[in-house]
C-alpha positions as CSV (number, residue, x, y, z in Angstrom):
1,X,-83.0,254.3,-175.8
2,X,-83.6,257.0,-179.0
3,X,-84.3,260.3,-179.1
4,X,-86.6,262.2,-182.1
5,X,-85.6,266.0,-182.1
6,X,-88.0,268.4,-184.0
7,X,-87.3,271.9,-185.1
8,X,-87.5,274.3,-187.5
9,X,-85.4,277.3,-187.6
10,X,-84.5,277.1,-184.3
11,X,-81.0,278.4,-184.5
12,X,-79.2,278.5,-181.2
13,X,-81.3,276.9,-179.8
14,X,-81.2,273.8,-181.6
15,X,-77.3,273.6,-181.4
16,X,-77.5,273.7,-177.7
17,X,-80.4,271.0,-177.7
18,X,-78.3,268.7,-180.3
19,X,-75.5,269.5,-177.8
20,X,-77.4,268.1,-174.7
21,X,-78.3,264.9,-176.2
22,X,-75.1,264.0,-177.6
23,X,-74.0,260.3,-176.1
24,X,-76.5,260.1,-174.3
25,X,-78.5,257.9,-176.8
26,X,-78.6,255.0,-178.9
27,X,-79.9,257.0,-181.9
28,X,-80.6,260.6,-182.3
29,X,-83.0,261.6,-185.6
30,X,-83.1,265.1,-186.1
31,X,-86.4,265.8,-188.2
32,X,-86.6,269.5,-189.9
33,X,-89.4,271.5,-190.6
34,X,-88.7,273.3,-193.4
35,X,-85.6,275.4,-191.8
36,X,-84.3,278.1,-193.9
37,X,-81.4,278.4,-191.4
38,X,-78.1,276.5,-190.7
39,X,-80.7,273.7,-188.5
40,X,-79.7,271.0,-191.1
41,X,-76.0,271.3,-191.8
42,X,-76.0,271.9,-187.7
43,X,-77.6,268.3,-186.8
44,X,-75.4,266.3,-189.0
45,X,-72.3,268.2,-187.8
46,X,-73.8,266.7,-184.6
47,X,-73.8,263.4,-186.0
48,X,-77.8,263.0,-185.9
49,X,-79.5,261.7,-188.9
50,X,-81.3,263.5,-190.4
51,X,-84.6,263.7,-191.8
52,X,-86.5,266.4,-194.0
53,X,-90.1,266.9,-194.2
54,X,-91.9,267.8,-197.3
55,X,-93.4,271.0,-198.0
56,X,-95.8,269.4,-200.1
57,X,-97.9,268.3,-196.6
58,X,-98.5,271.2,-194.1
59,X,-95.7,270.7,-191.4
60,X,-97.0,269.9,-188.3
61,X,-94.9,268.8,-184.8
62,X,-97.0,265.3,-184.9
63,X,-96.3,264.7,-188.5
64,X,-92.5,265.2,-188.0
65,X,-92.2,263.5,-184.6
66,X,-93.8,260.3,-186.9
67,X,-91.2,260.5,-189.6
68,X,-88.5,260.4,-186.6
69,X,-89.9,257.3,-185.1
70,X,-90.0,256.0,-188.7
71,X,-86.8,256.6,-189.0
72,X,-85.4,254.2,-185.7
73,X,-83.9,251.2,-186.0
74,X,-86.0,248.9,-183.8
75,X,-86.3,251.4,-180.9
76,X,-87.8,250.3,-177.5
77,X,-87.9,253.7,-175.7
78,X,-87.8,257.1,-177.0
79,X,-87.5,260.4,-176.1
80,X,-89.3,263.0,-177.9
81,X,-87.8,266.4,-177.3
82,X,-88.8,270.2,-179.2
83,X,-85.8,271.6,-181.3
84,X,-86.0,274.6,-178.5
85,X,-85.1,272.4,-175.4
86,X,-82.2,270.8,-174.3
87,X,-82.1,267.7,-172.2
88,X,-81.3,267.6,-167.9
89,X,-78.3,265.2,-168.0
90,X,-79.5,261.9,-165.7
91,X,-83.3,262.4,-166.7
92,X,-83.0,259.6,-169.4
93,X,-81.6,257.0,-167.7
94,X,-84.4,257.7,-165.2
95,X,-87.1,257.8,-167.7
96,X,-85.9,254.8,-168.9
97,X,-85.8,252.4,-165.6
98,X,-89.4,253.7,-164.2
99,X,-91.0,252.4,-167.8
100,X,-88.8,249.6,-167.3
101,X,-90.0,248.9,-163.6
102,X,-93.3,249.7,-164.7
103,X,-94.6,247.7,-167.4
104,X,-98.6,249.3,-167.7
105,X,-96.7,252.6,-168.3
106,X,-97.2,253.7,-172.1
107,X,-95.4,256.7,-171.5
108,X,-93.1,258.7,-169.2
109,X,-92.5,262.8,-168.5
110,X,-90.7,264.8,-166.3
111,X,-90.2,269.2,-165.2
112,X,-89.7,271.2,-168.3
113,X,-88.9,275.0,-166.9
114,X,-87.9,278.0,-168.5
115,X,-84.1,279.1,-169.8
116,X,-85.0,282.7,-169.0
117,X,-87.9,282.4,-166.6
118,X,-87.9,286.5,-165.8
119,X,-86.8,287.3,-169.1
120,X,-90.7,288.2,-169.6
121,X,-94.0,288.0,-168.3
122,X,-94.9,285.4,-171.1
123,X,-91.8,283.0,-170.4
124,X,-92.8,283.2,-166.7
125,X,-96.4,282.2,-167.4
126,X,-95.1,279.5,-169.8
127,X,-92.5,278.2,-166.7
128,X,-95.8,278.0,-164.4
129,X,-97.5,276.2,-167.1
130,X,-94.9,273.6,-167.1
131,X,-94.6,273.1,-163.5
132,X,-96.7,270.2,-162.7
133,X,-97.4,268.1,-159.8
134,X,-95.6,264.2,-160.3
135,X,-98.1,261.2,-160.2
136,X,-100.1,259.6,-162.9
137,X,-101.3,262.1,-165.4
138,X,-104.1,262.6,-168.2
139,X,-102.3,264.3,-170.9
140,X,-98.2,266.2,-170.9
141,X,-96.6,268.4,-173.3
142,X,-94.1,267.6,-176.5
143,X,-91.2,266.4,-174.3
144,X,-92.4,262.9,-173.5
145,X,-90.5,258.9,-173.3
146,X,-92.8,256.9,-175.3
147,X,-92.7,253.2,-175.0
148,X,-92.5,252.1,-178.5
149,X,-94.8,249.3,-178.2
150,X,-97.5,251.5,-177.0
151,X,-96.2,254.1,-180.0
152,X,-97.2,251.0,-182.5
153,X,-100.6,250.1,-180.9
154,X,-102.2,253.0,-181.5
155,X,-100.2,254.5,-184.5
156,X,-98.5,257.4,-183.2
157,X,-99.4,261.0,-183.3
158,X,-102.1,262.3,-185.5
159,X,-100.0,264.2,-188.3
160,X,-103.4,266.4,-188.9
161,X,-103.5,267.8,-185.5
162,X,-101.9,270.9,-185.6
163,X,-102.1,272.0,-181.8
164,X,-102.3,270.2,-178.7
165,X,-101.2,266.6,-180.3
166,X,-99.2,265.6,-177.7
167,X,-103.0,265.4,-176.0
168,X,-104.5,264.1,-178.7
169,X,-101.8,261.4,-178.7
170,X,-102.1,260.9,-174.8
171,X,-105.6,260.8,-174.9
172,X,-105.8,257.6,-177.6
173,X,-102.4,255.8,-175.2
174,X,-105.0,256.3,-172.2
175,X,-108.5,255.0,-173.9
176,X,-105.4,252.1,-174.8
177,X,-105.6,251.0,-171.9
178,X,-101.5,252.5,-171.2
179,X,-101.2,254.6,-167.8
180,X,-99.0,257.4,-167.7
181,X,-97.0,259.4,-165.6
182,X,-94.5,262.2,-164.7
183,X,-92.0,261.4,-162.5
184,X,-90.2,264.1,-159.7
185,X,-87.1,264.7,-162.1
186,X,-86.2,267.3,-164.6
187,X,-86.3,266.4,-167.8
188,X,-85.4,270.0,-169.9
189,X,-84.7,273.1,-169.9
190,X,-87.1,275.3,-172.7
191,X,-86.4,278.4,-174.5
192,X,-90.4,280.1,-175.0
193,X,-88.3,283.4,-176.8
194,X,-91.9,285.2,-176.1
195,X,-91.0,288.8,-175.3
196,X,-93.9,290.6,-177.2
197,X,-97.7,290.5,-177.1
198,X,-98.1,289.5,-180.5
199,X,-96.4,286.6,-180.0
200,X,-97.9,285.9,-176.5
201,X,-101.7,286.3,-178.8
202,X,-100.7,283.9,-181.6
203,X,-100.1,281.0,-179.1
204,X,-103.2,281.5,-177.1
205,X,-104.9,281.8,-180.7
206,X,-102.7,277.8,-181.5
207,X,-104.3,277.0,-178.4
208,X,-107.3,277.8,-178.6
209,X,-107.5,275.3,-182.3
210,X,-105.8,272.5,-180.4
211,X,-108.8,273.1,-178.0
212,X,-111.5,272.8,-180.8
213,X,-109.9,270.2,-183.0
214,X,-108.8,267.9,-180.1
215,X,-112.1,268.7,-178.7
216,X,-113.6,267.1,-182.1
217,X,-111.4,263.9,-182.0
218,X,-112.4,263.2,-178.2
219,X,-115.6,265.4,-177.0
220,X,-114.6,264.3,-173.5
221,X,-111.5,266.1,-173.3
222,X,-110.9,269.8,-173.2
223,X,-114.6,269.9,-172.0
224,X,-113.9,272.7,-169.2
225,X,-111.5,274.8,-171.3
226,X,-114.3,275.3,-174.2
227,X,-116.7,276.2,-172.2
228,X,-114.8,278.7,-170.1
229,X,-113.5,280.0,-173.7
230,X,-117.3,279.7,-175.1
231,X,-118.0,282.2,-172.0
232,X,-115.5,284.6,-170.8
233,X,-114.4,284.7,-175.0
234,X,-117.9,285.3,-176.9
235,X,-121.0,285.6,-174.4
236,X,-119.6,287.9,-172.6
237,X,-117.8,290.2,-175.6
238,X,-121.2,290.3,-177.1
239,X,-123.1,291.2,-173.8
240,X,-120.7,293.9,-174.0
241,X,-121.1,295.0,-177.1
242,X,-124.8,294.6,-176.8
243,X,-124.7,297.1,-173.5
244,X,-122.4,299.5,-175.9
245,X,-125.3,299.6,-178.2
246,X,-128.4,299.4,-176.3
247,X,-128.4,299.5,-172.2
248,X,-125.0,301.0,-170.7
249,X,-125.4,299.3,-166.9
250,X,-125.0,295.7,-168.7
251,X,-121.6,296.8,-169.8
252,X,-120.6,297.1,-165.8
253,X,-122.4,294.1,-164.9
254,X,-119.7,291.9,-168.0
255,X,-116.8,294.0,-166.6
256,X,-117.4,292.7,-162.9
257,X,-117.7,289.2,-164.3
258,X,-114.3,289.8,-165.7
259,X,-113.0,291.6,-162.7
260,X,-114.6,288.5,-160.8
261,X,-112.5,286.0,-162.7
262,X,-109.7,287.4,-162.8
263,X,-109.3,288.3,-158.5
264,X,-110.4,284.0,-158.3
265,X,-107.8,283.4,-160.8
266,X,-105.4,285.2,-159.4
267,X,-106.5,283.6,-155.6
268,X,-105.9,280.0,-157.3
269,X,-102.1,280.9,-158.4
270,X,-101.3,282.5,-155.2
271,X,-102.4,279.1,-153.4
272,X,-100.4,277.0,-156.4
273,X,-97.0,278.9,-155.1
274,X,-96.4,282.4,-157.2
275,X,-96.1,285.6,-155.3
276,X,-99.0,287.9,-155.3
277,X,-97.2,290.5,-157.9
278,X,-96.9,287.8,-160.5
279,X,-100.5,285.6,-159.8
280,X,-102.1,288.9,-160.8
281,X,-100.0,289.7,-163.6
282,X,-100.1,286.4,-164.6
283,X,-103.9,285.8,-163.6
284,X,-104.6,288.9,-166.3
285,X,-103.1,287.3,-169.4
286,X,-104.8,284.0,-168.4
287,X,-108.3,286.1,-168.2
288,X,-107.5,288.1,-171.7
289,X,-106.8,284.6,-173.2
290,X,-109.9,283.0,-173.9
291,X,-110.8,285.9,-176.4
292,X,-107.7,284.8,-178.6
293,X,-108.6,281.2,-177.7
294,X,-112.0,282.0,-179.2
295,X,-110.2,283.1,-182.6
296,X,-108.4,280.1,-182.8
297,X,-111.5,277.4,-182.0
298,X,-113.3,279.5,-184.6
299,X,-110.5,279.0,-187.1
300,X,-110.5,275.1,-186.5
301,X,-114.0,275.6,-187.2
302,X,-113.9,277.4,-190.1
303,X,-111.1,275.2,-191.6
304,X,-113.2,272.4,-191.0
305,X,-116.3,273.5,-192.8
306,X,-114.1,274.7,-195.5
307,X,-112.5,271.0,-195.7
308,X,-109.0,273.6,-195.3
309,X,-106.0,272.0,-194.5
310,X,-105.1,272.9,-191.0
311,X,-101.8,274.4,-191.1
312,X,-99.6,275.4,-188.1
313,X,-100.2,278.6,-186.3
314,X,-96.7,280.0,-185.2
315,X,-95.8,282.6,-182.9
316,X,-92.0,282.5,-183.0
């Protein structure tokens, strides 16, 4: 079994993730995004090999998890991790013997959860969003075992796809005919480093793209996430505004929408497991998100009538 390592600039971090992977593996590639810190001279101290993207493309996580598949030496299953994430020692070798037991399976994922969980409100909410139940699945995040054969058959990730690849990828294994699945183990430990709101709004604006652009690819997928974004993010902002300007009671009848969704939100993550203090906190950034999400479909959009390149949206 392989592992493909991605990062860029990741500093500590990726030391520690270099760190957790060490003889663990068959091969470890180390593919760099354009680091301007020690990330290179850091991987091959590590003994990974190492492999350099070119500026001359815009850097995107599926073009650089490519180039480290490329890069194997007739792999049959590999581990994809994030340059900020280091591995749960024993979840390989699990990985590994359910795809082997289970030959329909195209891919395999496990419990990512935060370093520093209550270091902020934004790594908590990123810890709830990792927390998934086990069982087959439709989509999963970066950190992923891929059978290689299923890799080949439908030609890895889409290096244009700048947000939301890894369901973009997931979605072509499925219509592939591969099942997949996370299975009750933890599989890494993630460092989010989101302490500020800016940071918190330029990944809800990323996601919001991967929503349109994915969207594009496969209209069937994302289908509920637009539409809530295409409501609580622009109808409802320009009711607002049109109450602002014309008739003031319209303006309270958009804020008790609001108010509505964010009391059943927070209802929903209550029942899912968080205490009542954090489902509401949490419930309020999930209800504030669809506006950035709006900015960031609108940018795919705008990109794409441009014919832009789509280039990465970071928030780190």
């Amino acid at each position: 079994m392989d592992v493909v390592l991605i990062g860029r600039n990741e500093g500590a971090r990726l030391v520690a993730a270099l760190a957790s992977v060490a003889g663990v593996a068959r091969q470890v590639i180390y593919v760099d995004s354009g680091s301007t810190d020690a990330s290179i001279a850091e991987a091959r101290k590590a003994g990974a090999t190492v492999v350099t993207l070119s500026s001359a493309e815009p850097f995107t996580a599926a073009r650089a998890r490519n180039a480290g598949y490329a890069a194997l030496d007739h792999p049959r299953f590999v581990q994809f991790i994030d340059g900020d994430c280091t591995l749960v020692p024993g979840y390989l070798d699990a990985a590994r013997a359910h795809l082997e037991a289970h030959p329909q399976l195209g891919l395999v994922t496990g419990w990512r959860s935060e370093i520093h969980r209550d270091a902020s409100l934004y790594n908590q909410l990123a810890d709830f969003e990792w927390r998934r139940p086990a069982g087959e699945i439709l989509a999963c995040g970066g950190d992923m075992m891929v059978r290689a054969e299923a890799f080949d058959a439908v030609g890895g990730f889409d290096p244009e796809v700048i947000a939301a690849e890894d369901d973009e990828f997931c979605t072509r294994l499925r219509k592939a005919g591969w099942r997949l699945e996370r299975i009750p183990q933890e599989m890494t430990r993630h460092d989010a480093d989101t302490h500020r709101f800016s940071q918190w709004w330029r990944r809800a604006v990323r996601t919001g793209h991967g929503f349109a652009q994915v969207g594009a690819l496969h209209p069937d997928y994302f289908t509920r996430e637009r539409r809530r974004v295409l409501v609580y993010g622009l109808a409802l902002p320009l009711l607002l505004l049109a109450g602002l300007l014309f008739w003031w009671p319209l303006c309270a009848l958009v804020l008790a929408a609001y108010a509505l969704n964010w009391w059943r939100t927070a209802q929903g993550l209550s029942r899912a497991g968080l205490p009542a203090s954090e489902a509401r906190r949490h419930s309020l950034l999930i209800t504030l998100s669809k506006i950035p999400n709006m900015i960031g479909m609108a940018t795919y959009h705008w990109r794409r009538r441009r014919n832009a390149q789509m280039r990465i949206i970071e928030y780190k």
